[in-house]
N, C-alpha and C positions, 0 to 999 in steps of 0.2 A: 595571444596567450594560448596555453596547451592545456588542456584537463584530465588528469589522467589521476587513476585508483588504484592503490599500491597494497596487497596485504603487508602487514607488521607482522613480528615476531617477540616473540616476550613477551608479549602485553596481557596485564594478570588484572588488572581491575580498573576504575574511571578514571583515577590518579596518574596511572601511566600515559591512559588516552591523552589528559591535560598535561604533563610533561611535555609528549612528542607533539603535540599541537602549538604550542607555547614555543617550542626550538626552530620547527619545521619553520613558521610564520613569522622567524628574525630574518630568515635568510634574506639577501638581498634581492633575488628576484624571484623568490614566491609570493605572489598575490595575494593568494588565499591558501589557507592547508584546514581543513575540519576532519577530526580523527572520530571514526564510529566506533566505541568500544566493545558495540553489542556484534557486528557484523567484522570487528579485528581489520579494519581498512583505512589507509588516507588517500582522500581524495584533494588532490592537489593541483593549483593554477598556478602555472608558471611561465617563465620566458625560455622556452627550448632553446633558442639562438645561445644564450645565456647561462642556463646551469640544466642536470641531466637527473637522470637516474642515481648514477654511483656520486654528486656531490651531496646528491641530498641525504642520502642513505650515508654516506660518510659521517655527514653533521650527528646524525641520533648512533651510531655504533658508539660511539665513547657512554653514553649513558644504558647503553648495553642493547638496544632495539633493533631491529634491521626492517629496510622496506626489502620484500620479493621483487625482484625481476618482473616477477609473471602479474602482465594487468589483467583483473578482472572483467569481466566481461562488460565493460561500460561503451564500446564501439561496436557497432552492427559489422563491423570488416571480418570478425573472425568467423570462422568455419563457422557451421550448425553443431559440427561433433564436440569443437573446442566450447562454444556459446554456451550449449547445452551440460558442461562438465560442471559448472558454477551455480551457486545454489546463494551468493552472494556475501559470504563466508571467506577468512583468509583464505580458505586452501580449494580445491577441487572437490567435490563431494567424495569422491572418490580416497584422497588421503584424510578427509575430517572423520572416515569411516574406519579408516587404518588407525589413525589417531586414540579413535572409540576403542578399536580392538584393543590397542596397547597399552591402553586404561586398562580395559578390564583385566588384563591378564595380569598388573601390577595390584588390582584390584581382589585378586584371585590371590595369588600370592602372600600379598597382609593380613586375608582374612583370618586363619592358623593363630598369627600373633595376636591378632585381636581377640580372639577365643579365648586362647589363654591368659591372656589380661584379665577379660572380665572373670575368669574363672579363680584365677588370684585372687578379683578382689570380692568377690562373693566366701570362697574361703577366710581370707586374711580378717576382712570386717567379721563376715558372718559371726565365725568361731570364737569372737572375743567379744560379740555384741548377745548373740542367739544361742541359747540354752541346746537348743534342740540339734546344732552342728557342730561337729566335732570340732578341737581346738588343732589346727594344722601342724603336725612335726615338724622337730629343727631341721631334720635331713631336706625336709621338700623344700623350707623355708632356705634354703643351701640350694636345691637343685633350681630353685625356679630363680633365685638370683643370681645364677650362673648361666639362667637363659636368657633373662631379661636384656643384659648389657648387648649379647649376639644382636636379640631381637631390634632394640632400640637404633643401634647403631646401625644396621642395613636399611632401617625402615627411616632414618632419617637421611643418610649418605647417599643410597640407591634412589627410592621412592622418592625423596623428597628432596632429591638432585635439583630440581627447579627453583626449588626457596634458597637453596645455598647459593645458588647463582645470581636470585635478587639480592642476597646478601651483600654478595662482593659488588654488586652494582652501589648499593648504600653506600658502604666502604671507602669507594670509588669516587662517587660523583654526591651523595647528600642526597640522592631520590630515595625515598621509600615509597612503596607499593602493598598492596596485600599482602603478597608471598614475603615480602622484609619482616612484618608484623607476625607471619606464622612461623618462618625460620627461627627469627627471634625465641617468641616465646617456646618454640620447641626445644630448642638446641639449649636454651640457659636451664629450662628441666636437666636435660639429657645430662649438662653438663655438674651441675647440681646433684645427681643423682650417681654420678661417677665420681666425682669429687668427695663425696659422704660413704662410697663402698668403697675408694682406694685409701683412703685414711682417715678410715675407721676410728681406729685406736686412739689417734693422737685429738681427734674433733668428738669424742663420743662425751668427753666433758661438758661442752659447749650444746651439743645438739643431739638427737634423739635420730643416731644414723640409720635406725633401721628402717626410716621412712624416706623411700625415694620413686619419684616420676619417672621412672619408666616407661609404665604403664598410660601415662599422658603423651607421651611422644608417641608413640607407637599407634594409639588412639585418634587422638586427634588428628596425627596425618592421616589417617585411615578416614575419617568423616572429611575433613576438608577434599580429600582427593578422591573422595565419592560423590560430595556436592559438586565439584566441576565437571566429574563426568557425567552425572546426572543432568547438569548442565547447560555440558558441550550436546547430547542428545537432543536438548529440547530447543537450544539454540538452532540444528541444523533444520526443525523442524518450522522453523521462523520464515525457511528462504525458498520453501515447496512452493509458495505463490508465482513467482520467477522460474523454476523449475517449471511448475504445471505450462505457463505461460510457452516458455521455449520448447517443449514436448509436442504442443500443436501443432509444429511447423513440420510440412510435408518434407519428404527426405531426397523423394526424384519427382521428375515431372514426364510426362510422354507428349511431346512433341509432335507434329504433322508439318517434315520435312521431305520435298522432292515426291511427292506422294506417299512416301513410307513414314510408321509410327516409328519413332526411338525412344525410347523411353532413356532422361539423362539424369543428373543428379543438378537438383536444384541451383547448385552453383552454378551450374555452365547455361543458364536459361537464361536468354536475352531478353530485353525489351523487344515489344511484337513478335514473339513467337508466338503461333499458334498453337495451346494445348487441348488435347483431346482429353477430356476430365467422362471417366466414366460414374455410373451409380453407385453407390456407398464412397465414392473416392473424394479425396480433399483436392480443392483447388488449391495448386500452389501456389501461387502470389496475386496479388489486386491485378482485376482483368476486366472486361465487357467480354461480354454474349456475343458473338459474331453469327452462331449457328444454333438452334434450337429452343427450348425452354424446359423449364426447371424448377425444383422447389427447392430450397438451399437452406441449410438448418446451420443459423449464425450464431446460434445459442453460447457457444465458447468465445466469443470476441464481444457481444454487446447482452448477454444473458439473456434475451428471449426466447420463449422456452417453443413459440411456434415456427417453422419451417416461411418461409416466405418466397411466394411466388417469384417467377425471373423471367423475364423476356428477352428479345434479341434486343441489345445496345445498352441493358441493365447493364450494371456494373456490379463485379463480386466481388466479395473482400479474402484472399490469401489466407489458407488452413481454414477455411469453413468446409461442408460436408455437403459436396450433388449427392441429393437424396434419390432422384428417382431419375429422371431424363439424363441422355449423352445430351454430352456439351462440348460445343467450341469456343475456347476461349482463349483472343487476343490479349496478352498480356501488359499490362500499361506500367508497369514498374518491375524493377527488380526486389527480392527479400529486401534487402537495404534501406530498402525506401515504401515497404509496405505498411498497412495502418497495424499491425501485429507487432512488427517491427518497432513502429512509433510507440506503440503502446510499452511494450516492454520496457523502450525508454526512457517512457515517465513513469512508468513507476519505478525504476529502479531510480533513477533522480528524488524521489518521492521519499522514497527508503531511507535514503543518503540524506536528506534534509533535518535539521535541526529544528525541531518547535520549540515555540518563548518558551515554554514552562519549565524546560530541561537546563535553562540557562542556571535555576537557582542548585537545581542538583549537581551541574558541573562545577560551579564554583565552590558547592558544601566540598565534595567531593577533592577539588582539589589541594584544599588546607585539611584533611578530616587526617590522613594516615599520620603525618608530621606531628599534627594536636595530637591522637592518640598515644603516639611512641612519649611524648610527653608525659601525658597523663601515666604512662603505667612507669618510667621513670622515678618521678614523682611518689607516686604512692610506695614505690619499693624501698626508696629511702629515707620515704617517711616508717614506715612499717620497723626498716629495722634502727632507725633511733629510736625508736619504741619499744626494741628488744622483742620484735614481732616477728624474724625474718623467715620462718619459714610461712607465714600469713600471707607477709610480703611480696613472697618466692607466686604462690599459689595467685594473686592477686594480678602481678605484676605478670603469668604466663595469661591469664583470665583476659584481660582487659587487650593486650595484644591479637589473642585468638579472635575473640567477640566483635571486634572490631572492623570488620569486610566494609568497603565503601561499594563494593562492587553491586550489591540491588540496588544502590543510589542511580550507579553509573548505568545501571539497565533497565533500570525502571521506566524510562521514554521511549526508548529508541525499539526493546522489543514489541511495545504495544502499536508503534506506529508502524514498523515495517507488516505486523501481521495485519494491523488493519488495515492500511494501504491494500496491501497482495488481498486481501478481503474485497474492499472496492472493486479493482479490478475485476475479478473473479463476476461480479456483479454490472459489470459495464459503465462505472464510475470512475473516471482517471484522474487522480489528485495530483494538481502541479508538486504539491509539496508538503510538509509537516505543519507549516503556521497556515494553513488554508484548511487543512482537517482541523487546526483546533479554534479558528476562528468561527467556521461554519457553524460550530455550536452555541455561539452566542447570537446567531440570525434571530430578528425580530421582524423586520419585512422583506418579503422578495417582491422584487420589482420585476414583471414580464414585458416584453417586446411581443407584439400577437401575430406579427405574418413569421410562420415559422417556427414559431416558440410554444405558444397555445393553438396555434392550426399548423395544418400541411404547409403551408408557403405552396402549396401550387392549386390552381381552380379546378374543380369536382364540379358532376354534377348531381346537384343534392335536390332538385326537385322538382316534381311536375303539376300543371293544370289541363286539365283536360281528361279527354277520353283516348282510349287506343294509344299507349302509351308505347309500348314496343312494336307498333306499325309506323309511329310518326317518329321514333328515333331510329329507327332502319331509314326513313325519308331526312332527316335530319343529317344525319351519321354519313350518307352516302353524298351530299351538298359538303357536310366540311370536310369529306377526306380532303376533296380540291382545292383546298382552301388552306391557305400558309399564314391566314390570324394565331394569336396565342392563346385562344377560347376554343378553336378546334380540335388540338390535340386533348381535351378534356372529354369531349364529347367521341371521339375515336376512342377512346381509350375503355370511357362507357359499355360502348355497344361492343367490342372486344371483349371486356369482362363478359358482357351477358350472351358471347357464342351467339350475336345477330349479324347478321351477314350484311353485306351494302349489296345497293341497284345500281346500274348501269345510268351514266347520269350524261344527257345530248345539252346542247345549249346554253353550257355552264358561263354562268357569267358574274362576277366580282362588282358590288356597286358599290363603290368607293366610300368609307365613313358608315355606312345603312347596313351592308347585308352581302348577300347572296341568291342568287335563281339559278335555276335549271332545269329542264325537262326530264321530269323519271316520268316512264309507260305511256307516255305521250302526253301528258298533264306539266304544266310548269307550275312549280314548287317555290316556294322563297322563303328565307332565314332571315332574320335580322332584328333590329331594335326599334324603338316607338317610330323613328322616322321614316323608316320604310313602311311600315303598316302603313300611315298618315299618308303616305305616297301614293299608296295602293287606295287609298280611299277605304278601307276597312276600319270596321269599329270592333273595338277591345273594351276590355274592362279595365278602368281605370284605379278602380279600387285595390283589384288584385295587385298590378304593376305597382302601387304605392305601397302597400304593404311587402312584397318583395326588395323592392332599392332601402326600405328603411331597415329590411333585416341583412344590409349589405350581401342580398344575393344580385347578382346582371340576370335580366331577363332576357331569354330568345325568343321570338314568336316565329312559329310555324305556322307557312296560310300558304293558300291556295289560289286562285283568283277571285273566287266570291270569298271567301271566311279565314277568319285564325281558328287552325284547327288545334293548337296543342300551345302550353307555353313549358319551357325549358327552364327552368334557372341555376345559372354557376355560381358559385360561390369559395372561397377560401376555407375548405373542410375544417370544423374542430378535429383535432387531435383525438385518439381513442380514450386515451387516460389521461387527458388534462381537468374533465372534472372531478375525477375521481382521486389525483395528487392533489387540486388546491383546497378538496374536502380534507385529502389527510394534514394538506399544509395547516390549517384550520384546528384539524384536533389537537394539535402540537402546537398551539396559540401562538402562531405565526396571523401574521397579516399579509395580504396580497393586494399589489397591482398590475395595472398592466397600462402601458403604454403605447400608442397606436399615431401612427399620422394619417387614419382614418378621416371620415366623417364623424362627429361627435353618435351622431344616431347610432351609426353602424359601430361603433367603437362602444356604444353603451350596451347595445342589442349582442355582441360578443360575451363582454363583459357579465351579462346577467343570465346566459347560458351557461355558466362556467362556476358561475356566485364568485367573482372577484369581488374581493371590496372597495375598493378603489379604481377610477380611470382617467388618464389624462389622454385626453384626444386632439387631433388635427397638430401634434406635434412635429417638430420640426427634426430630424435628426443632430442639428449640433445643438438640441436644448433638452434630449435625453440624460446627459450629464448632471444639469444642470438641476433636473428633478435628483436626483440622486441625492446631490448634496443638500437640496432642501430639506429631504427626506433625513441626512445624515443629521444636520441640524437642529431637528427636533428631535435627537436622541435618540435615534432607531438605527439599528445594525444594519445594513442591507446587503441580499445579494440581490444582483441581477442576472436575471437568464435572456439570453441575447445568441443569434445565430447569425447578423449579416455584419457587416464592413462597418457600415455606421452603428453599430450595437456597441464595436470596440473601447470609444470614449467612455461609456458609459460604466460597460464591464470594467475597464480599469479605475474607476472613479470608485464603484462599487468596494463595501467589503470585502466581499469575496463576488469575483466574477465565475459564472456558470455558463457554459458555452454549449449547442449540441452540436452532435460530430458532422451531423447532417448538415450544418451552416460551412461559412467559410473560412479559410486558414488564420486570416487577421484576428478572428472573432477566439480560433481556439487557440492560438497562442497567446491575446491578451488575459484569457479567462483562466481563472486561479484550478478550475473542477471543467473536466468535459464528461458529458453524458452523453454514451452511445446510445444508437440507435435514434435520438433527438426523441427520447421517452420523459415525461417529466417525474413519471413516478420515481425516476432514479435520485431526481432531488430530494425525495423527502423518506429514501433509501440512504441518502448519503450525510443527512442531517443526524439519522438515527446513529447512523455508524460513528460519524462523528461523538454523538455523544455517548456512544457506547465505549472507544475508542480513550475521552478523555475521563470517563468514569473509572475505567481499565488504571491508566496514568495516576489520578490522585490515588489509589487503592494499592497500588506498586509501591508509589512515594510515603503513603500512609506508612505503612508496613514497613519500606524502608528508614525513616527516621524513628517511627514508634519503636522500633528495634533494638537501634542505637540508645534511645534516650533513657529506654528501660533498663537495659542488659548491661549497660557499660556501670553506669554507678553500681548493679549490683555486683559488677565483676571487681571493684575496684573496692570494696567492701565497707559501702561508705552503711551497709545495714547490716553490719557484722554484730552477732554472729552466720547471720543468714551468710551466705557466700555465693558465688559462682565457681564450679568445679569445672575445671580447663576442659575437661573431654565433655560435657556438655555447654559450654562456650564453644567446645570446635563444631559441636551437632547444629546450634541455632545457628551457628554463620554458615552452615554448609545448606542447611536449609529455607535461610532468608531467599539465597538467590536463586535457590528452584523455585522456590512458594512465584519472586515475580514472575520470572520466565513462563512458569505453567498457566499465571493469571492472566498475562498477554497469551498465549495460547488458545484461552478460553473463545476469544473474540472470534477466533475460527468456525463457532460452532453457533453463535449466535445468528436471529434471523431477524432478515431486515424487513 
């Protein structure tokens, strides 16, 4: 199957979206088709072999829609120049901004008309309600009616050229849309109002002609087609996450070929080429250090706002920033396949994703224009068997205008694309919509500790003795020669702390115990309780127990007569792992952690950190198995997990939480990846979540409280009270900025 992202064409509000969703999904061999009405795109699974581009785009022309040609930027294959034109938007940011222009300038154009409108009806009322304004002459009352029809008539044929064309789609095919409901009730004004000044004479028995909507048509399009472009601005404003993301990406690289620098353009850089990345410059794509060291500020791809050290055979990640040191750097992937790359991916996936809660608004939405056209039918022929008709007239344009499903239809999807691109921004990658709105119902996280609440690799966090940096220079210079997985801990040590190693004669490996060797002509020895016991030397035993129970390995260092020093490795905490399961805590969360530890060492963990909960000496295939015990008694859970065997468990999990630092199986099981493997980002991404669906119900609020209000007053079930069509065209023009600007806000909140 092929998945590919199509913009649409015509598509004016939720309605249409659920039309072409509903057509596209009969075909015979599409899969799947989900139409985003906030982002104007379908993305569509289908059988290439089997059907194409122009059949499926054939299927929706008859109901008047067309998919573009041109796909979105959902494949990592296209250029940087094409990647980066996309803002995730039908068009190219580029024509959404031409678009913008050719609003305003029809926006420009109306305004004249609209002046004079209101300036009529301040006159026409005023002077016949208000003492103090003069009563308007017949001649103006003559010259302004001789402008109106001009005005009316361009300001609905030109301007409002879009509605007349949903018109004939009704006509057509039985779809109504937004624009059917505003055409409508404009043009039966318009039409009303030309009908009543061409025969005059013959209807002035009947009806009181010198009252005619003009001034509604000319209005109300003038608000409707200012709330869209108000809009389409704040819409484009939605896809800057995406945007900023693809702007990171370096545009050439300079290469060390044949001895010569070239400097090429990112595209044409291979796998293992050597780049030469100077100070302030971006490394172009994931690579290792071959040649020097560095501090590397990764603050744009995983949000850490400090620089972090680099050695040679570190590995960097693609558009981060060498802050200070020349670098050489062997490249390991191309763009395509870099973690920038991948990230863009998911959250554009993310974007694209439908959350439950949107399911109730697509369905309102897609009976709500049909009920409406209804309703104001209804009421119009009610009205004029009641000898009400020009009530009727005013009602029946009211109830049409008022009527926008479109804050329905945008009320999810803008709040989830900005706060997704929010995450991101932040070093949180959400697989999808229903994983942001699940996360907020988390009652326990359940932790995996080698990895997840520590380093996953051995430090060394402590010492006994005296002359501490004499005996890890003696120490440090025994394990360079040595190829256990406890040495590179202990090198790595005395590296950080600029100590040097000795010259080491007689080196010798004692299989299971340890290590010796002669430094300055003294032999030296490493190792654990059994070598000491070998040597016949006495230790303290208390210490060593005290040690193993706080799951650190002790080393002892000794001499021939004595233990001069003891060492001990351990699985590092984590910097901010106490400090998130505190915040997990004030946000009345509960916390565990799971370990195939030793129960001691797994408790001794456990209570450095204040976990609530520990399950120890677990087995990896019965990590799952807690999960659902846990599900059981009624608790949400996620689990954060970063190895192979984490996977079962992540997937069993509410929501799985993966860090990026673990491995592949782990982050493509897990619903949420957190860069940098910080945990504070979980309880960053729990906030956003709930910021996120607080945004949603506050959209939907407003979207139905809307409707539920405006409509029966438009239909004048509280008559005399009424709804006056040009502020029925104001509140529908400004329901669907109010959401668009409320999903906006999310931008600015701090996590």
């Amino acid at each position: 199957m092929t998945i590919k992202s199509y913009p649409i064409t015509w598509m004016s509000c939720a309605s249409c979206a659920s039309h072409i969703e509903k057509k596209l999904n009969k075909l015979p061999w599409v899969s799947s088709c989900e139409v985003n009405f906030s982002t104007e795109t379908a993305k569509i699974e289908f059988d290439a072999d089997q059907t194409n581009y122009d059949s499926m785009n054939s299927a929706i022309e008859p109901l008047w829609y067309g998919l573009k040609s041109i796909q979105t930027a959902q494949s990592m294959n296209m250029s940087a120049e094409e990647h980066a034109e996309h803002t995730g938007l039908s068009q190219s940011k580029d024509d959404k901004i031409q678009e913008i222009k050719s609003m305003k300038t029809n926006i420009n154009i109306i305004v004249p008309f609209v002046i004079l409108s209101f300036l009529y009806m301040i006159l026409d009322i005023g002077g016949k309600q208000l003492w103090w304004l003069p009563v308007m002459p017949e001649w103006l009352y003559e010259v302004w009616h001789s402008l109106f029809p001009l005005m009316a008539t361009y300001t609905l044929f030109v301007i409002g050229k879009k509605y007349l064309i949903a018109l004939r789609r009704f006509l057509k095919t039985g779809i109504a849309s937004m624009d059917t409901l505003v055409w409508l009730g404009t043009s039966v004004a318009f039409a009303y109002s030309f009908i009543v000044g061409a025969f005059a004479w013959p209807l002035q028995a009947y009806l009181d002609t010198s009252i005619h909507y003009y001034d509604v048509t000319i209005i109300v399009i003038w608000l409707i087609y200012y709330g869209k472009y108000l809009e389409t601005k704040s819409k484009l404003q939605t896809g800057e996450a995406i945007e900023k993301l693809l702007s990171l990406q370096a545009k050439t690289a300079i290469i060390e070929k044949d001895g010569k620098e070239i400097e090429i353009p990112i595209e044409q850089l291979q796998q293992w080429d050597i780049i030469l990345v100077k100070p302030g410059s971006k490394i172009p794509v994931d690579g290792v250090i071959i040649s020097w060291t560095s501090s590397i500020d990764e603050s744009m791809i995983s949000g850490e706002s400090m620089p972090i050290d680099k050695i040679v055979w570190d590995k960097v990640i693609g558009s981060t920033i060498n802050k200070q040191g020349f670098l050489k750097v062997q490249a390991i992937s191309l763009w395509s396949e870099s973690v920038l790359s991948h990230i863009i991916t998911m959250v554009q996936e993310a974007q694209w994703s439908r959350a439950p809660i949107q399911k109730l608004a697509d369905q309102i939405s897609a009976y709500f224009v049909p009920a409406v056209l209804w309703i104001a039918v209804i009421t119009l022929i009610v009205r004029i068997v009641m000898g009400q008709a020009a009530i009727g007239l005013v009602a029946f344009v009211s109830i049409l205008v008022i009527a926008c499903p479109c804050a329905l239809g945008l009320a999810t999807p803008t709040a989830i694309i900005v706060g997704v691109g929010k995450g991101a921004q932040h070093g949180i990658l959400i697989k999808n919509a229903e994983s942001l709105q699940k996360i907020n119902k988390i009652t326990t996280v359940v932790f995996d500790k080698t990895g997840t609440i520590t380093k996953g690799k051995p430090e060394l966090v402590d010492y006994i003795g005296e002359n501490r940096n004499d005996n890890l220079k003696l120490l440090a210079s025994l394990e360079k020669l040595s190829e256990h997985p406890l040495a590179e801990a202990i090198i790595n040590k005395a590296k950080e702390e600029n100590i040097s190693f000795e010259e080491v004669s007689e080196f010798k490996i004692i299989e299971g115990k340890g290590l010796q060797g002669n430094i300055k002509g003294e032999l030296r020895y490493a190792g654990n309780l059994k070598l000491i016991e070998d040597l016949g030397l006495s230790f303290d035993n208390q210490v060593i127990s005290k040690l193993t129970s706080e799951g650190k390995t002790p080393i002892l260092l000794a001499n021939s007569k004595t233990v001069v020093g003891i060492f001990a490795l351990a699985d590092a905490i984590k910097e901010n792992s106490i400090q998130a399961i505190k915040d997990l805590h004030d946000l009345g969360i509960q916390t565990v952690m799971i370990s195939g530890d030793h129960e001691q060492t797994a408790n001794y963990i456990a209570w450095l950190v204040w976990i609530d909960a520990v399950y120890a000496e677990v087995l990896p295939q019965d990590k799952a198995k807690i999960i659902q015990e846990l599900q059981n008694k009624g608790k949400v859970v996620a689990m954060c997990g970063d190895g192979v065997n984490d996977a079962p468990a992540l997937a069993r999990a509410n929501v799985g939480v993966a860090m990026w630092t673990g491995t592949d199986v782990a982050i493509e099981t897990a619903d949420i990846t957190l860069l940098a493997g910080d945990l504070g980002k979980l309880v960053k991404a729990i906030k956003l979540s709930k910021a996120t669906m607080r945004t949603i119900k506050q959209n939907l609020g407003r979207a139905f409280g809307y409707n539920i209000i405006w409509i029966p007053l438009a239909a004048g079930l509280f008559y005399p009270l009424m709804l006056n069509p040009i502020f029925a065209g104001l509140a529908m023009a400004l329901s669907s900025v109010s959401v668009v600007t409320n999903s906006l806000r999310l931008k600015r909140i701090r996590l």
